[in-house]
DRENVOLO-828571 format. One record per residue (C-alpha): residue in three letters; x, y, z. Coordinates in steps of 0.2 Angstrom, whole numbers, plus 5000, padded with zeros to 4 digits. Example, Ala and Ser with C-alpha at 12.3 -4.5 7.8 and 13.67 -1.06 7.14 Angstrom:
ALA506249785039/SER506849955036/
END
This chain:
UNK498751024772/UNK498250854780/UNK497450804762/UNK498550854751/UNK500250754762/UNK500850604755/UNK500350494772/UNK499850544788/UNK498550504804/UNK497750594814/UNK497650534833/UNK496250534841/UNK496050544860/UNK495450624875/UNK495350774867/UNK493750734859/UNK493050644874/UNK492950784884/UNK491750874873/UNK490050874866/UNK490850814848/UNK491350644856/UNK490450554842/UNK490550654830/UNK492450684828/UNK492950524828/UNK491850494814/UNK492650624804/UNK494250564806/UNK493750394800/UNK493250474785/UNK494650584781/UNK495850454780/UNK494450314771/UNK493950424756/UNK495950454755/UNK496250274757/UNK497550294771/UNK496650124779/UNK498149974783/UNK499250074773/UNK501150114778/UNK501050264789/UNK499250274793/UNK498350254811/UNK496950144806/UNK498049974807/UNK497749794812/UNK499249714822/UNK499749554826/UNK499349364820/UNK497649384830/UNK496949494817/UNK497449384803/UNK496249274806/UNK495349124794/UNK493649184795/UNK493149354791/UNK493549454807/UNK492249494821/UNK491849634834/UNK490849614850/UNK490749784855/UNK490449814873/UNK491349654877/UNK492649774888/UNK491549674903/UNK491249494902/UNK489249534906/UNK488549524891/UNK489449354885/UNK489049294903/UNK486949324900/UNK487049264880/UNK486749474875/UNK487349564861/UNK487649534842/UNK489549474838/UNK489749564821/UNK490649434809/UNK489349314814/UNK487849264804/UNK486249284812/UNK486149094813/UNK487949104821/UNK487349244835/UNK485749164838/UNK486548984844/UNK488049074852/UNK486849164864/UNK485649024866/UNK487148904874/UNK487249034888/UNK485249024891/UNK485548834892/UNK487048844903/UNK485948954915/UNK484648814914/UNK485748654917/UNK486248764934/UNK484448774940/UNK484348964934/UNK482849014923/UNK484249064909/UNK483149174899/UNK482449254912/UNK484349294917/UNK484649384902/UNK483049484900/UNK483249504919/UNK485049594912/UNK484249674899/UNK483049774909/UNK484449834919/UNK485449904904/UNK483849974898/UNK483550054918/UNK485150124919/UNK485350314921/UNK485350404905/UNK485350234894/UNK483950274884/UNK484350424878/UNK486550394878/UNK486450204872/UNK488350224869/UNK488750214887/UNK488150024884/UNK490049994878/UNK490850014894/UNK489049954904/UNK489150134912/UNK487950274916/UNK487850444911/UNK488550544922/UNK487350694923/UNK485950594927/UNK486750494941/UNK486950634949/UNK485250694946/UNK484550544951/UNK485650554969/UNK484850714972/UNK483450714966/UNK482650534969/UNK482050544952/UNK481750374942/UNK482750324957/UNK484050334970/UNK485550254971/UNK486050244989/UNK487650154990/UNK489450184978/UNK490850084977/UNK492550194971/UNK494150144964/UNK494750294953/UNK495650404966/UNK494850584968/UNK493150614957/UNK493150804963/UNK494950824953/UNK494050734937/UNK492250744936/UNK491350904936/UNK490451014939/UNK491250974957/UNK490351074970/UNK488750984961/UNK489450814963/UNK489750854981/UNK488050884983/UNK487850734977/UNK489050614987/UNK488450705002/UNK486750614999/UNK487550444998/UNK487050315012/UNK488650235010/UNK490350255002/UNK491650124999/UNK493350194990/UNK494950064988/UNK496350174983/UNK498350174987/UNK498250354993/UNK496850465004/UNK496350624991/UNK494850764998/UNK493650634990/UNK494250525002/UNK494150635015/UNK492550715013/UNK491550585005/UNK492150425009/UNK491350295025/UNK492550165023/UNK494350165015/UNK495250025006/UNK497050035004/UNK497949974987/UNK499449954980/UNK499850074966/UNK500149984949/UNK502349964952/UNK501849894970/UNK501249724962/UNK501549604946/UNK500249594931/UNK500249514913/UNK498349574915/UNK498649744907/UNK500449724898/UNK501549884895/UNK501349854876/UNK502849944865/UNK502649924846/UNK502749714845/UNK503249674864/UNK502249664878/UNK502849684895/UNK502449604910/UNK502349714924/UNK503449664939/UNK503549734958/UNK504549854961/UNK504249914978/UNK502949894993/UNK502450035001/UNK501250065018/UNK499949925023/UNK499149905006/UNK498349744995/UNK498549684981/UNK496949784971/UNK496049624965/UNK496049564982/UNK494649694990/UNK493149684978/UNK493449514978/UNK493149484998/UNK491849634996/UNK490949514983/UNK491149364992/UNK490549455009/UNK489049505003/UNK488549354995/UNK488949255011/UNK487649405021/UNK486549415009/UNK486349235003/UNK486649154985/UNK484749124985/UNK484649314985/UNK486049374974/UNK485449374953/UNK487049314950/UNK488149254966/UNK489549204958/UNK489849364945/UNK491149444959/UNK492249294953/UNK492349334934/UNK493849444934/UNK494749414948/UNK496149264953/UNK495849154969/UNK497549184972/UNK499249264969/UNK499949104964/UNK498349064952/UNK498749234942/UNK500549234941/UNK500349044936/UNK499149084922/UNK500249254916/UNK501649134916/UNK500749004904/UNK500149144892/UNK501949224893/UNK502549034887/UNK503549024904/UNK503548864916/UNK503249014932/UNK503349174935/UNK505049174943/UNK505549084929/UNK505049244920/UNK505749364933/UNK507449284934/UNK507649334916/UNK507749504916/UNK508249554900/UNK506549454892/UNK505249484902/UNK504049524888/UNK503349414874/UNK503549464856/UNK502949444840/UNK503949444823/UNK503949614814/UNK503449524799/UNK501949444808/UNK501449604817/UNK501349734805/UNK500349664788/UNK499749784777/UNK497949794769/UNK497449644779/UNK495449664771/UNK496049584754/UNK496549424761/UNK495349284755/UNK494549184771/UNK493649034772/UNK492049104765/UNK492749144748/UNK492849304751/UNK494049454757/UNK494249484774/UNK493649664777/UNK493249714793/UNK492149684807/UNK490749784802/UNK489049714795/UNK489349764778/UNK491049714780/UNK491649874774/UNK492350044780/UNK490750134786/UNK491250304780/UNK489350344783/UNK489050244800/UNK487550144800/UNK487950064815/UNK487450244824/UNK485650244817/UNK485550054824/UNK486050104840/UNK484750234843/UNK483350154836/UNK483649984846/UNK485149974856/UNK485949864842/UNK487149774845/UNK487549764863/UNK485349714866/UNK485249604852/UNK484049464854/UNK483049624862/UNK482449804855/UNK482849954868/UNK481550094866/UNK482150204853/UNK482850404851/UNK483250524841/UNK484250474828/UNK486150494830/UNK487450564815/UNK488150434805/UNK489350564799/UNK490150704806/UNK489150864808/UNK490151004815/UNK489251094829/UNK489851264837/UNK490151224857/UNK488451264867/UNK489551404875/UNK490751494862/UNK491651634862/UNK490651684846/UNK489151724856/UNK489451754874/UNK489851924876/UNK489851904896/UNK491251744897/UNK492351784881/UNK493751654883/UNK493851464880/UNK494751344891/UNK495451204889/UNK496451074898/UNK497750924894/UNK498850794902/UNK500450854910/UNK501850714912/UNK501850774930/UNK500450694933/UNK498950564928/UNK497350634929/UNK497050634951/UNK498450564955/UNK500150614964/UNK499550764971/UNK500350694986/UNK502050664982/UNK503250804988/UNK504650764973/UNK503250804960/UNK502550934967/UNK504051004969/UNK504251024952/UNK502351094948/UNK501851154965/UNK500251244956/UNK499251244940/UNK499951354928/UNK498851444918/UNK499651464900/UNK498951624891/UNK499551754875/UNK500451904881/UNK499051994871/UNK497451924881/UNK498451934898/UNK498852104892/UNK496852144890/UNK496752104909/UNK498352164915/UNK499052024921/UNK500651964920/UNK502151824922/UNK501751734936/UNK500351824943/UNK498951724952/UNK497351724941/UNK495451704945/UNK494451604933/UNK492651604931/UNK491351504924/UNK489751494924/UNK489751354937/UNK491051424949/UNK492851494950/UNK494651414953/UNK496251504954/UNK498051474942/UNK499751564941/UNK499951654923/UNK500951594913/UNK501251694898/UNK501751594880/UNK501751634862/UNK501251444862/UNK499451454865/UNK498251564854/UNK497451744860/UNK495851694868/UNK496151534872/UNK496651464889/UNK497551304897/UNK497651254914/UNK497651074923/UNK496750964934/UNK497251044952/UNK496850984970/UNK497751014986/UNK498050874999/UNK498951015009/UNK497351085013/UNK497050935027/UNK498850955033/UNK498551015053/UNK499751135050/UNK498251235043/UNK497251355053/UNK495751295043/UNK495151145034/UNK494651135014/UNK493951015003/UNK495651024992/UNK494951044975/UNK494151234977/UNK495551324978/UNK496151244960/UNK495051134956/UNK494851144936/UNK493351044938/UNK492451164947/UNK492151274931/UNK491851134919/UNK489951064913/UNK488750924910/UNK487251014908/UNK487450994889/UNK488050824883/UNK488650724867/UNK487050634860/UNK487850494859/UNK489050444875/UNK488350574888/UNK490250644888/UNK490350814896/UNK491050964895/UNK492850964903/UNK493651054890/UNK493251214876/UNK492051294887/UNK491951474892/UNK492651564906/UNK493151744911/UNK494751804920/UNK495451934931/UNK496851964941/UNK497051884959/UNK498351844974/UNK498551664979/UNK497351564989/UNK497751535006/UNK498151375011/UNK499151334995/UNK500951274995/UNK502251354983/UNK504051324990/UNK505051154992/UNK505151155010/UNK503251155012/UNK503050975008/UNK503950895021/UNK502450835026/UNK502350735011/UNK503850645014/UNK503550465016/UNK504350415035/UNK504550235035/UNK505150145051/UNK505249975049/UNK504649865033/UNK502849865033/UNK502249685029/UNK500249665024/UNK499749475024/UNK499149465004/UNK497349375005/UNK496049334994/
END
C-alpha cells in the first residue's frame, strides 16, 4: 500500500525506541522511501529545512555533538570534513588545553577512556550519541558492584519508577545509592522514596527560553513566562551552583575539568535573555516581549522548504549530498559496521575495542517474548503517549486527573470476552516481572490480542489521608511489567512496549482515587505571592 501511493512518509518515533528493533527500524524506513526516491521530495519525511542546510560546502554531521564534550576534548570525526580537515580541527583543542597549562592530549585520551568505561559502552557504542549509559548495566553495576559502583546520582527527569523499568529492580537499585540529588518542579514517589536532597524548579511555562524554541513549520517561538508558581528556580540555576560548589570544595587542582559546569549554562538571567534577544535580532528581550504578536523569528517559505537540496553544486565542484562519508543515502549503513568495530565517529582519533557486528540493514526479528511462542503470557502490550499527560508528569494536578483519574486499559470485546471482563471492570496484568492494575476499556480500535495502557503512578498514595503509605507506582505502574533483560544491539534500548503479559479480572486497588472530589488535596492553596530570589 505504502509503495505503490503517489508520495508518502512514514514517521518514525518512540515507537521504535521502546523496542529491541531501535536500530533496525529506522533503518528500514530510510530505505523504503530511498530506493523509492521519496528523499527532499514534495511530501516526503526525509527533508532539509532552512538557509542553514543550504550551505557552500558539502554539508557535515558531528554526530554525538547533542553535548558540547566531545568538541570540548578535540574527539570525534565531523563527517563532511577531510581527514586533513578533522585532524587540525581536533588538534586546535589539544593546543588550546596546552596554552592553559593542561596536558591537552592527555585530556582527551583521559575522555576517551571514560567513554570507553562507561556502563554498557562496549557492547551499545550507540549510547555514545547522547554520552549515556546503558541502562541495564547501570543498574547491574549499582547492585552488583560489578566493573564498579556508582555511588552518587544526580536527577532531573521527574519520576524514573513511572519511566524506566523494570521498576521494582530499579528500586533495588536506587536503594543502594549513597547519595541522591533530584531538581524537579514537583515531588513524585521517586522523590519521596529515593531522593536525599530536593531541588525545586520551575516547570517549562514558569520561565523565558529562546534555548529550545516552540518551532512551528518556519517560525520559532521564544518561550515567555507565563506564571510563577511555589518557591522554585529558574532550572539552569541548580546545577550550575551544584557545579560550582563542588569545584570550590574539591579544588580546581582536583577537578579534570573545573570549568565544564559552565558550558551550558548562563551566568545570569540578564546574560541569556540578552543573548536570546541578539539571536531573535532584537535590541532586548523586552523589546521582544512588548511585541506580542512577533515573538518568534521566521524564515521565508521560499528559503525554508528547498527541494532536492543534494544536486546543488558547492564549492568542491561537486553536488551537495549529504553528510555521510560516501556523500550518498546509505541505503545499506556502513556507518553501523564502523561503529562496532571502533567506535567511529564519536572516538576518532582513537579505536574502541570492537563487537559484534551491527545490521547495516534492517533485519526483522520476532520480539524475544511473542505471542507466537509463549503459551503461558499469550498477550502483547503496548503503551503510547496520551495528551493528558508527558511521560511522568502531572500526576499531581487535580484538573487532569480529573479527566483521566486511572489508566485505562483498551482491549477487543473479543479478548476481554476470553477472560470475562467487561466495560469498565478493574484488570490485573501480569508479566513476567511483576503485575499492575488498569480499568477495561473495551474498543473495536485496538486488535484481539493486543493490549494498550499508560504510564501510571499515584501521588495520592502519600496523601495522610491514607491508612498506609505506597511507593505510587505499584498499584499502576506500567513500568513494573516492562523489561531490559533483552536489549537492542545497538543503543541498549529496552523493552517498554510489545512485550508479553497475561490478564484477569480484578477489583480496584486501594488506595487509588477515581471521583473529582478526591483531589482536593491537589489543589494548589496559595496565600500570598511567593517570591524566590533568582541566583546563579
Amino acid at each position: 500500500m505504502y509503495i505503490s501511493a503517489d508520495f508518502g512518509g512514514v514517521s518514525g518515533g518512540v515507537f521504535s525506541d521502546h523496542q529491541e528493533c531501535s536500530s533496525t527500524a529506522p533503518l528500514g524506513m530510510l530505505a523504503i522511501d530511498a530506493l523509492l526516491g521519496r528523499i527532499e521530495t514534495p511530501l516526503s519525511a526525509y527533508q532539509n529545512h532552512g538557509p542553514a542546510s543550504l550551505t557552500a560546502d558539502r554539508p557535515t554531521a558531528r554526530l554525538g555533538e547533542a553535548s558540547t564534550s566531545f568538541a570540548r576534548y578535540g574527539l570525534g570525526w565531523t563527517t563532511g570534513f577531510t581527514k586533513e580537515e578533522n585532524d587540525r580541527k581536533l588538534d586546535k583543542v589539544v593546543e588550546g588545553w596546552n596554552e592553559k597549562g593542561r596536558d591537552g592530549e592527555q585530556m582527551r585520551r583521559y575522555f576517551f577512556q571514560s567513554r570507553c568505561d562507561t556502563l554498557g559502552a562496549n557492547a551499545h557504542k550507540g549510547i555514545h550519541q547522547w554520552q549515556t549509559c546503558a541502562p541495564k548495566e547501570l543498574r547491574q553495576a549499582i547492585t552488583t558492584g560489578e566493573p564498579y559502583r556508582p555511588r552518587v546520582m544526580y536527577e532531573m527527569s521527574g519520576n524514573k519508577y513511572a519511566v524506566m523499568g523494570p521498576s521494582l529492580q530499579w528500586k533495588d537499585a536506587f536503594d543502594q545509592q549513597d547519595f541522591v540529588i533530584q531538581q524537579y518542579p514537583n515531588m513524585t514517589s521517586f522523590t519521596i522514596q529515593s531522593v536525599d536532597l530536593f531541588l525545586p524548579t520551575t516547570e517549562w511555562l514558569e520561565y523565558d527560553s529562546y534555548e529550545s524554541p516552540g518551532t512551528h513549520f518556519n517560525r520559532h517561538y521564544a518561550r515567555c513566562a507565563v506564571t510563577h508558581l511555589g518557591e522554585t528556580v529558574n532550572p539552569f540555576v541548580s546545577p550550575y551552583q551544584v557545579g560550582k560548589s563542588v569545584v570550590e570544595h574539591l579544588g580546581a587542582e582536583n577537578c579534570f575539568d573545573p570549568d565544564a559546569f559552565k558550558q551550558p549554562f548562563f551566568e545570569s538571567t540578564e546574560a541569556a535573555r540578552a543573548a536570546w534577544a541578539e539571536q531573535m535580532g532584537r535590541s532586548s528581550w523586552d523589546e521582544m516581549l512588548s511585541d506580542i504578536d512577533k515573538r518568534y523569528t521566521e524564515v521565508p517559505l521560499n528559503q525554508y522548504m528547498v527541494y532536492k537540496q543534494y544536486e546543488g553544486i558547492v564549492s568542491d565542484g561537486l553536488p551537495r549530498g549529504f553528510a555521510t562519508m560516501s556523500r550518498k543515502v546509505e541505503v545499506y549503513s556502513e556507518a553501523m559496521l564502523r561503529l562496532a568495530r571502533t567506535g567511529f565517529p564519536y572516538m576518532y582519533p582513537y579505536e574502541q575495542p570492537s563487537c559484534d557486528d551491527y545490521s547495516p540493514i534492517c533485519v526483522f526479528k520476532e520480539p524475544t517474548e511473542s505471542p507466537l511462542t509463549d503459551t503461558e503470557y499469550p498477550l502483547v502490550i503496548t503503551t503510547g503517549r496520551l495528551p493528558h499527560f508527558h511521560h511522568g508528569t502531572m500526576r499531581h494536578a487535580p484538573f487532569i486527573r480529573e479527566l483521566m483519574p486511572v489508566p485505562e486499559l483498551r482491549i477487543n470485546p473479543k479478548t476481554a470476552a476470553e477472560y470475562g471482563i467487561e466495560h469498565l471492570d478493574w484488570v490485573k496484568i501480569t508479566s513476567r516481572r511483576g503485575s499492575s492494575h488498569a480499568r477495561a476499556y473495551l474498543t473495536e480500535g485496538i486488535a484481539p490480542g493486543v493490549l494498550i495502557t499508560e504510564r501510571f503512578w499515584n501521588p495520592e498514595c502519600f496523601d495522610d489521608t491514607q491508612s498506609s503509605i505506597t511507593p505510587g507506582f505499584e498499584e499502576c505502574g506500567y513500568n513494573v511489567m516492562s523489561a531490559d533483560e533483552f536489549q537492542n544491539p545497538v543503543f541498549a534500548t529496552n523493552s517498554y512496549r510489545a512485550f508479553t503479559v497475561k490478564i484477569e479480572k480484578s477489583t480496584r486497588p486501594e488506595r487509588i482515587w477515581i471521583e473529582s472530589e478526591q483531589f482536593a488535596p491537589f489543589m494548589p492553596a496559595l496565600r500570598d505571592e511567593p517570591v524566590t530570589k533568582e541566583v546563579f
